[in-house]
C-alpha positions as a printed Julia matrix, in Angstrom:
374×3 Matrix{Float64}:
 -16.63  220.09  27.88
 -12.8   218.83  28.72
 -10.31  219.46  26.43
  -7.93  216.72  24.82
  -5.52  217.57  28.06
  -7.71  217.23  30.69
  -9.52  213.96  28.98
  -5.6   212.43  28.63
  -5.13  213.06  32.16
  -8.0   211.69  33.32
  -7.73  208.48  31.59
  -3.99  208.44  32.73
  -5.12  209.07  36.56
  -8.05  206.1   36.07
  -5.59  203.82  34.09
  -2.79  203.78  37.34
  -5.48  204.07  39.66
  -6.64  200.6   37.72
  -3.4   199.09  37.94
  -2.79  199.79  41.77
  -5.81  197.95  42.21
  -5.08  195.18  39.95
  -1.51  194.43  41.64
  -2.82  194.74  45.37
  -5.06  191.89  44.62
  -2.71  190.05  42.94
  -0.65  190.47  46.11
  -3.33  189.19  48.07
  -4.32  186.25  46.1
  -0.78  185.09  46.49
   0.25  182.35  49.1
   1.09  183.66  52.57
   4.96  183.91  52.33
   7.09  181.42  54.48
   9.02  182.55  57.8
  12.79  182.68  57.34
  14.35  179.92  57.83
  15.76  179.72  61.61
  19.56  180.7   61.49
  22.43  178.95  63.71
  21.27  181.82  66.65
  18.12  180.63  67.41
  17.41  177.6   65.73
  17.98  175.2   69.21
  15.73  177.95  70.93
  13.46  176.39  73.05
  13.84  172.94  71.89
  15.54  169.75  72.93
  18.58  167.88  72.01
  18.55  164.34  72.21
  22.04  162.81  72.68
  21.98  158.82  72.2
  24.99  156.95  74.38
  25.47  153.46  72.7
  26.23  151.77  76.09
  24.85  151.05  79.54
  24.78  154.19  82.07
  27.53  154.27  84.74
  30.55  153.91  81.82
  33.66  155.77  80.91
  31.43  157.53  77.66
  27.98  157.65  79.62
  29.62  159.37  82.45
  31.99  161.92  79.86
  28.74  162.49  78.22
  25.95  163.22  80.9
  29.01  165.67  82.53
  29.94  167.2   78.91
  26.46  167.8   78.18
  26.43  170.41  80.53
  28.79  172.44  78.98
  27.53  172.05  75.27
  24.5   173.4   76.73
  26.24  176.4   77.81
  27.36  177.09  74.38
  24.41  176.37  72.26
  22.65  179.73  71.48
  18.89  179.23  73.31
  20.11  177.09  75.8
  17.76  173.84  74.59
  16.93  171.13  76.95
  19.39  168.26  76.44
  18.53  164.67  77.05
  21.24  162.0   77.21
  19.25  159.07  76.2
  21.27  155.21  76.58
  20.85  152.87  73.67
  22.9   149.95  74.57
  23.61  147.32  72.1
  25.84  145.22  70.35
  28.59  147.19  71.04
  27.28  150.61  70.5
  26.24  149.62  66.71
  22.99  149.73  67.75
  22.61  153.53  68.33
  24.99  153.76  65.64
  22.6   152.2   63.23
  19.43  153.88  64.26
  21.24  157.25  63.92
  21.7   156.3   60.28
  18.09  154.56  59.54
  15.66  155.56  62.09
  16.76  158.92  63.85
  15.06  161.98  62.8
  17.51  164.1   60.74
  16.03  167.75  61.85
  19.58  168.25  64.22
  17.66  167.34  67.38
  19.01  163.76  67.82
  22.83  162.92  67.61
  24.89  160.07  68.69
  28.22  160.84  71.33
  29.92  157.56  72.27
  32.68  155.24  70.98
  33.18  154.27  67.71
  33.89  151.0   66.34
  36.56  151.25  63.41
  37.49  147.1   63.24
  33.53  146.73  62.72
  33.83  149.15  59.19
  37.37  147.81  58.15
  36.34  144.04  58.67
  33.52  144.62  56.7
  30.86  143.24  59.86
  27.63  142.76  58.88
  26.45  144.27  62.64
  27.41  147.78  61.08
  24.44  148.8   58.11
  26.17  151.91  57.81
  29.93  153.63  56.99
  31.26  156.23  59.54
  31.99  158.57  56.74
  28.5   158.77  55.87
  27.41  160.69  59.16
  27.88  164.67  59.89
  30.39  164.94  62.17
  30.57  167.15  64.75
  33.34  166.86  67.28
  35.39  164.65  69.01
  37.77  163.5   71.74
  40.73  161.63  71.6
  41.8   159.23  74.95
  44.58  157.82  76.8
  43.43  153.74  77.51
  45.22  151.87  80.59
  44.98  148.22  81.14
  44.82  146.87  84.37
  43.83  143.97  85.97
  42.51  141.97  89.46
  45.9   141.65  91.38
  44.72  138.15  92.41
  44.89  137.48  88.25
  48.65  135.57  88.59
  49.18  132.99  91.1
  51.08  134.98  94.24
  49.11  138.18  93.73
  50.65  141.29  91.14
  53.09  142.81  92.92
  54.64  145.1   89.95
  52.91  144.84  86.2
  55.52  142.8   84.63
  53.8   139.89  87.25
  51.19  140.06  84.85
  53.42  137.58  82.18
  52.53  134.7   85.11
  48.89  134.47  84.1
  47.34  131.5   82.49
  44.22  131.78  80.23
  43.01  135.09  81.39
  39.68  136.36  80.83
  39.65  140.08  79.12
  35.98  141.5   79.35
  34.72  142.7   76.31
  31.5   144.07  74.29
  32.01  142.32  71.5
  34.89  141.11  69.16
  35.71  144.42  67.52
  35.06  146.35  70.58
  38.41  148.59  71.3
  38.1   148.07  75.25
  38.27  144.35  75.08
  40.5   144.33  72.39
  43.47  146.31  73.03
  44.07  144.29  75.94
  43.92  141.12  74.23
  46.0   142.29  71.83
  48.51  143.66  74.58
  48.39  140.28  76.6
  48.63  138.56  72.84
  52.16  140.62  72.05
  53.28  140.13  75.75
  52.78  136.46  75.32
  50.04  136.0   77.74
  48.0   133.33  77.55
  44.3   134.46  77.46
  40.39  134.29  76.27
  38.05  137.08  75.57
  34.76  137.4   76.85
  31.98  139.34  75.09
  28.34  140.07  75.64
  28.31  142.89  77.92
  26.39  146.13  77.62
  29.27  148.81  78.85
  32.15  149.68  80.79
  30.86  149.1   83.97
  29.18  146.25  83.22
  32.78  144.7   82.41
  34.02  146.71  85.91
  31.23  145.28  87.84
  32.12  141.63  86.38
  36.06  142.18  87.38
  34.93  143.06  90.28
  33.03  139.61  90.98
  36.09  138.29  89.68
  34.32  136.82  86.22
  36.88  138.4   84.27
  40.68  139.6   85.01
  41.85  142.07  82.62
  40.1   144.99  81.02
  41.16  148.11  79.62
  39.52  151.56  80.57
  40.03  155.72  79.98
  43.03  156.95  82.36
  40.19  159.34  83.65
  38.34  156.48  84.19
  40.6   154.37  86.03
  40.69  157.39  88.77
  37.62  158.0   89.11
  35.01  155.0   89.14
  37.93  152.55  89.94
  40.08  154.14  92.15
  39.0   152.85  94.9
  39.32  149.47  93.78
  42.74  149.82  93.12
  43.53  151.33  96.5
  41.95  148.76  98.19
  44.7   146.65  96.56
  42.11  144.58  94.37
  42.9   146.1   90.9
  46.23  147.46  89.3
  47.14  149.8   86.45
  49.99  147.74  84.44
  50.09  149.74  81.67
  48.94  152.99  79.24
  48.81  152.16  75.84
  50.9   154.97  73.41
  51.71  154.73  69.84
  55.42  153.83  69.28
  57.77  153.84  66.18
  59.47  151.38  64.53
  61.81  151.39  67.44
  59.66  150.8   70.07
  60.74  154.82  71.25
  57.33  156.69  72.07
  56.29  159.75  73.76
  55.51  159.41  77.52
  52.72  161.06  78.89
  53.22  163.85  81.43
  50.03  163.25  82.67
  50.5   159.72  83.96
  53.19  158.58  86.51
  51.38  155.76  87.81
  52.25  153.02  85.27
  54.79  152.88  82.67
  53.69  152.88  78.86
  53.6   149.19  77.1
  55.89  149.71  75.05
  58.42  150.04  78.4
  56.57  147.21  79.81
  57.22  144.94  77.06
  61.03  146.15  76.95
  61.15  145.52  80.75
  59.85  142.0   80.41
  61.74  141.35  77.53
  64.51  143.34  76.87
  63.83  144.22  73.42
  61.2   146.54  72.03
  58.19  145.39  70.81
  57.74  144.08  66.83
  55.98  141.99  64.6
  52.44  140.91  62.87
  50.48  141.74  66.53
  52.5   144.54  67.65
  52.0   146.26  63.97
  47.87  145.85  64.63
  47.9   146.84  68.36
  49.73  150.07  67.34
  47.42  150.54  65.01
  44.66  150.91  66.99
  46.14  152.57  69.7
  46.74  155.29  66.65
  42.81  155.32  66.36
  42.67  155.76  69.81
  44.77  158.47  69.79
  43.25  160.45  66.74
  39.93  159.75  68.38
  38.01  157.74  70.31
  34.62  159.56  71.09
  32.81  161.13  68.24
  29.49  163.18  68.5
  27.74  162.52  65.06
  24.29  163.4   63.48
  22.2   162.09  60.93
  23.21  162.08  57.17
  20.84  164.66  55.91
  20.69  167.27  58.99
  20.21  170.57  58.42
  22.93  173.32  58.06
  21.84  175.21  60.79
  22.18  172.27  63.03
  25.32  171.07  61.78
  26.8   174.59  62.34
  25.87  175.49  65.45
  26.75  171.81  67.08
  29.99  172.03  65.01
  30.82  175.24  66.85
  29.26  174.62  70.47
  31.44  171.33  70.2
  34.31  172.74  70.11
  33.36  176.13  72.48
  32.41  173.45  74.83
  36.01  171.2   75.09
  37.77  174.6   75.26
  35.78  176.14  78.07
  38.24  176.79  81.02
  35.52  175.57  83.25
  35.23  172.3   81.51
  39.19  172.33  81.23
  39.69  172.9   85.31
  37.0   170.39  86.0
  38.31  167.66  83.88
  41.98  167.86  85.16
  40.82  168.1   88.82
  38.88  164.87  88.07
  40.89  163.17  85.76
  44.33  164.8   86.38
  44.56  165.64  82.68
  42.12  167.62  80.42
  40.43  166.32  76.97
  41.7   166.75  73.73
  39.15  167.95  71.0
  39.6   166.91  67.98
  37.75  168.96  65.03
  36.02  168.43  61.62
  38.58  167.99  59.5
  40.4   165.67  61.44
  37.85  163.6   62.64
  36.66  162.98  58.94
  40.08  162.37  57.84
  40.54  159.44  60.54
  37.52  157.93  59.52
  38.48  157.87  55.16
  41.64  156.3   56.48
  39.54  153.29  57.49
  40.35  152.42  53.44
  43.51  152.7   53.18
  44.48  150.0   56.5
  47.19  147.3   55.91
  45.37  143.97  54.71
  48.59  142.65  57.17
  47.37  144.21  60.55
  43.17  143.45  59.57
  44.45  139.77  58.6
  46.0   139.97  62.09
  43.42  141.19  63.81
  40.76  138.61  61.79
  43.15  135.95  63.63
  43.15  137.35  66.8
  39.31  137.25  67.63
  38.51  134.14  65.7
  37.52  134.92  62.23
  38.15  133.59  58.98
  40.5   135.43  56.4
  38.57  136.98  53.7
């Protein structure tokens, strides 16, 4: 017979023994628990990145992109497969758009391309979304020349102040808010050029290729641009630079590039033409949006909604990617001047700014292209 000891130790030894039992099953009827989620390290592992180009292939942006894309790869951790997938239309606002309605928002699809800030401050109805609204990743900001067909004035351009001899000159353009058509018109506008613009095209080169047939005279185009694709136009002595657009002060004083000795800045150009720096309603809006240009002028954005993961890792290989020396060397050997990133912060600041624009300079602008005042 046990004693009271032995019994207590018994039950004690059958009670635990119970309860081991009893929590290992509950262990096992529980729900198979869910794999980590993928950190910034690995989560582009073996996948692909889909970067959407608003605009025809063979462009200033399609070209930066399809070369940059490269690099980015470089400096995404697991190395994904990228795609550079062209979306042209209406400007770019297509892609825009579907990045913001359509595009799945897992960080495998992004938009890198130009961005249209008249479209959001004029309030256009082609725009469904607000630029703020998008994750953005990384940016570059760009130096835009304007040039033209040297048979534009009658007697050929010999020097760019020949350019003020041109009658009703046709400036290619994407649409009416696009900045490549519309810096130009603006410049020819504060010159005192007489002048039309001409939209519908799908891109950059499209507008080249149509200078080139002589459809249109005057464009405008990234410095890198101008050296590359359409250097050998201007050697040939079809096409010349007349100017690089640069944000001035009130006193028409600016910074001059170091990078470009080619052409002199507009604000010179006016001064040369017209001995007096440039001012008023027109000047006020096309320094205004050569400031945009400056800040930035290519942005690399993803869906509202993408994961953090995503966000940080593009956010990083973004900027790993402008500063690689490799990417540095081969830009300036192309381009004969490197790209300037521009980050986060900055990039979202430029685009809450969009608010706070003088009603004077979008009044201008609304004048300019052919709308009504609002």
């Amino acid at each position: 017979m046990k004693s009271d000891r032995e019994e207590r130790t018994v039950m004690s030894f059958i009670r635990g023994t119970i309860g081991r039992i009893t929590a290992a099953m509950a262990m096992l009827a529980l729900p198979a628990a869910a794999p980590a989620q993928a950190q910034p390290a690995d989560y582009y592992a073996g996948k692909t990145l889909t970067i959407i180009v608003g605009l025809d292939a063979g462009g200033t942006v399609d070209t930066f992109v399809r070369n940059f894309a490269g690099y980015l790869k470089k400096h995404i951790p697991g190395q994904p497969t990228i795609i550079v997938q062209n979306m042209p239309g209406a400007g770019g606002l297509l892609a825009t758009n579907y990045l913001a309605e359509r595009a799945p928002k897992d960080g495998f699809t992004i938009i890198y391309h130009l961005w249209d800030p008249l479209a959001q401050a004029l309030g256009h109805p082609a725009l469904r979304t607000r630029y703020e609204a998008f994750e953005y990743l990384g940016g570059t900001s760009d130096t835009r020349v304007v040039y033209a067909r040297t048979d534009a004035v009658p007697g050929g351009l010999k020097t760019p102040a020949d350019i003020m001899k041109g009658d009703n000159l046709a400036v290619g353009a994407l649409n009416t808010t696009d900045l490549s058509g519309l810096l130009p018109k603006l410049a020819l506008e504060v010159l005192g050029v007489k002048h039309k613009l001409i939209t519908g095209y799908r891109g950059g080169n499209d507008i080249f290729l149509a200078l080139q047939r002589g459809e249109v005279q005057v464009h405008s185009t990234s410095i890198g641009t101008l050296r590359t694709r359409n250097a050998s136009f201007l050697s040939s002595g079809q096409g010349m630079p007349l100017a690089y657009l640069v944000v001035a002060d009130k006193d028409g004083t600016f910074e001059p590039n170091a990078y470009i000795k080619e052409m002199p800045g507009f604000p010179a150009l006016y001064k040369q033409v017209h001995g007096k720096a440039p001012s008023g309603p027109t000047w006020d809006a096309l320094n205004w949006l050569v400031q945009q240009v400056s800040d930035v002028m290519f942005v690399g954005l993803a869906p509202p909604g993408a994961p953090a993961p995503a966000l940080a890792t593009l956010r990083k290989s973004f900027e790993a990617a402008i500063a690689d020396p490799d990417f540095i060397a081969h830009s300036i050997k192309i381009n004969g001047l490197p790209f300037t990133f521009v980050p986060v912060e900055k990039g979202k600041a430029v685009f809450s700014a969009l608010a706070g624009v003088s009603p004077d300079v979008l009044a201008t602008v609304r004048k300019s292209i052919g709308e009504a005042p609002k």
